[in-house]
C-alpha positions in Angstrom: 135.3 124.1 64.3 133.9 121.2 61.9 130.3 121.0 61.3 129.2 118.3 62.9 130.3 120.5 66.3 128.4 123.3 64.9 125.4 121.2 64.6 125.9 119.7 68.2 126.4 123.4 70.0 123.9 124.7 68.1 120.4 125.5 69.8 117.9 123.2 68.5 114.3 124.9 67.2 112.0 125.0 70.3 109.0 122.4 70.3 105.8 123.0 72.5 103.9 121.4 75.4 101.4 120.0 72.9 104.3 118.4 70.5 105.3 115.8 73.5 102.0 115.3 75.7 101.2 111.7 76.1 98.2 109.6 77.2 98.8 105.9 78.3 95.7 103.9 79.5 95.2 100.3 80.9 93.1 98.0 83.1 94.8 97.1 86.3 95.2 93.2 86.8 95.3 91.1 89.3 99.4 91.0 88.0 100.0 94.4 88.8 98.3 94.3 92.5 100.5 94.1 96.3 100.3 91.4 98.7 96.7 92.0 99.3 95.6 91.4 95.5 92.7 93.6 95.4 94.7 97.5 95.2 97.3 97.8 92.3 100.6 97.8 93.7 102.2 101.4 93.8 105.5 100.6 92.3 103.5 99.2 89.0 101.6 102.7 88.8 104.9 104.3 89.1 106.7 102.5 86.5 103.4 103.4 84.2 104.4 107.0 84.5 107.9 106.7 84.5 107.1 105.0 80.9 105.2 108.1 79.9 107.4 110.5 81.0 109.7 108.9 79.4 108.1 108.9 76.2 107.1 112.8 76.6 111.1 113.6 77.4 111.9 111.2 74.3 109.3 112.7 71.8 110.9 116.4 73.0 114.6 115.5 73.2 114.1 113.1 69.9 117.6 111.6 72.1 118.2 108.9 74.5 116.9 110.0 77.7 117.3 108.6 81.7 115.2 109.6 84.4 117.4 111.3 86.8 115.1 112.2 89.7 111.6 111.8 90.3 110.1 114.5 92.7 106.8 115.3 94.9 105.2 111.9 94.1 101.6 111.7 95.7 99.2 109.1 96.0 95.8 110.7 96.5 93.2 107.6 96.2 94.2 104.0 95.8 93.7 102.3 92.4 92.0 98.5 92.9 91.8 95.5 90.6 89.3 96.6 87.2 89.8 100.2 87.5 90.7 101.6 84.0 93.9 104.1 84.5 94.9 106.5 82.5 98.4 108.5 82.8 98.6 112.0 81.5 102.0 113.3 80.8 103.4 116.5 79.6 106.8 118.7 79.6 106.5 121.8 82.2 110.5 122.7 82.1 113.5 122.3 79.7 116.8 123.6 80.5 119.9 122.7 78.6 119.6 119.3 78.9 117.3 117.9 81.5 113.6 118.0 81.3 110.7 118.4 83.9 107.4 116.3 83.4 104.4 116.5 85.1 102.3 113.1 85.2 98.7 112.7 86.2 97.0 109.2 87.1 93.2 109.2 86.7 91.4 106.7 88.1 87.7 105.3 86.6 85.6 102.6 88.0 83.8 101.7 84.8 80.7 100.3 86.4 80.1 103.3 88.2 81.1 105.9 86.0 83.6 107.2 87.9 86.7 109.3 87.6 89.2 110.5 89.8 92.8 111.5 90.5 94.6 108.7 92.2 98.7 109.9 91.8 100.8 112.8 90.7 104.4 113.5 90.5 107.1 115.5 88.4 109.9 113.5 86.6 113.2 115.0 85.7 115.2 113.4 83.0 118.2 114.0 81.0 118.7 113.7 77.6 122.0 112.1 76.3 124.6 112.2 73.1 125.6 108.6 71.7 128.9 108.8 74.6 126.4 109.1 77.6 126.8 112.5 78.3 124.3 115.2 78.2 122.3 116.4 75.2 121.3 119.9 74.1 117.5 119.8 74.1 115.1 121.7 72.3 113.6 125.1 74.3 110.0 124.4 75.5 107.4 126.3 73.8 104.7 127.5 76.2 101.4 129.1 74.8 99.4 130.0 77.5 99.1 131.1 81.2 98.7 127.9 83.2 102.0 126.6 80.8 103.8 129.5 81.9 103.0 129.3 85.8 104.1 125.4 85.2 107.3 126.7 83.6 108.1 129.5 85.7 107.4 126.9 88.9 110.0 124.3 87.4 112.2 126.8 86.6 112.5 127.5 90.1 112.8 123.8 90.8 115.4 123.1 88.5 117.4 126.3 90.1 117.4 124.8 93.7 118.0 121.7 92.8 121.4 122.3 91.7 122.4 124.6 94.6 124.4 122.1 95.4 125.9 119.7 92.6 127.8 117.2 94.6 125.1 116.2 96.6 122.5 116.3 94.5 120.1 117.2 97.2 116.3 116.4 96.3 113.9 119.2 96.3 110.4 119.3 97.7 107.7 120.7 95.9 105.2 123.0 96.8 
C-alpha cells in the first residue's frame, strides 16, 4: 500500500467540542422577513444555522462537507424585524464520516434587554474526499458530562438512523 493510502485510512488525531464551536450573530431586516414583513422568515433563520453548522462540521473535518439531514428542528418563539440573533453551534457526534451539530438561535430585543431561545435543531453532515465520497473525520473529543450525554444521545441517533440504509428513514428526536 502507498503512502498517500496510509495517510487516507489512517485515523486522524481527535479534535474537541471547543476546537469547532461557532457563534454567528446579525440583525434581522426587513430582507430576511415572510409575507407579513414584521417576523423573520423561517427559512432565512434556517439557512443561518445551516451556515454555522456548516462551518463547525468544516472547522472539525478541515474537508468539504454537505449537510445530509437536518433533524428535530423547533421553533420556540418567533424572531421579528430589529431583533439581534445569534446562532450557537457546536459538534455533539462524529462517526466515521458524518457529523452531528447542535444549533441554538437566541433571540434579543435590544430595546428591552431581552434574550431568549427562538429555534433549535441538530444538523448531520458528511464530510467528503476530493472524488465526492466520504471522508474519515477526526474523533470528537468530549471533556465533560453534559458533552458526553450529548455524545452518547447522538450516538444513539446516528445508530437508528441507519437501520435502514436504502431508505434513509429520518429519525425523531427526543
Amino acid at each position: 500500500m502507498n503512502e498517500q493510502a496510509d495517510l487516507k485510512n489512517s485515523e486522524p488525531e481527535g479534535r474537541t467540542v471547543d476546537h469547532s464551536k461557532v457563534v454567528m450573530s446579525q440583525v434581522i431586516m426587513p430582507v430576511h422577513t415572510g409575507p407579513g414583513g414584521v417576523y423573520a422568515h423561517g427559512g432565512e433563520i434556517i439557512k443561518l444555522m445551516d451556515t454555522a453548522a456548516g462551518l463547525a462540521a468544516l472547522r472539525h473535518a478541515h474537508h468539504p462537507v454537505v449537510t445530509l439531514r437536518v433533524e428535530g428542528i423547533n421553533f420556540h418563539h418567533p424572531i421579528r424585524v430589529g431583533n439581534y440573533v445569534t446562532v450557537r453551534a457546536k459538534l455533539t457526534y462524529a462517526s466515521r464520516s458524518s457529523m452531528e451539530i447542535q444549533v441554538e438561535v437566541f433571540t434579543e430585543d435590544v430595546r428591552m434587554e431581552k434574550e431568549w431561545k427562538a429555534l433549535t435543531a441538530y444538523f448531520v453532515f458528511v464530510a467528503l474526499d476530493s472524488d465526492g465520497q466520504p471522508q474519515r473525520v477526526p474523533p470528537l473529543i468530549v471533556t465533560s458530562d453534559e458533552e458526553r450525554r450529548l455524545f452518547e444521545s447522538g450516538e444513539s441517533r446516528h445508530t437508528t438512523c441507519r437501520i435502514d440504509e436504502h431508505t434513509r428513514t429520518l429519525c425523531a428526536l427526543d
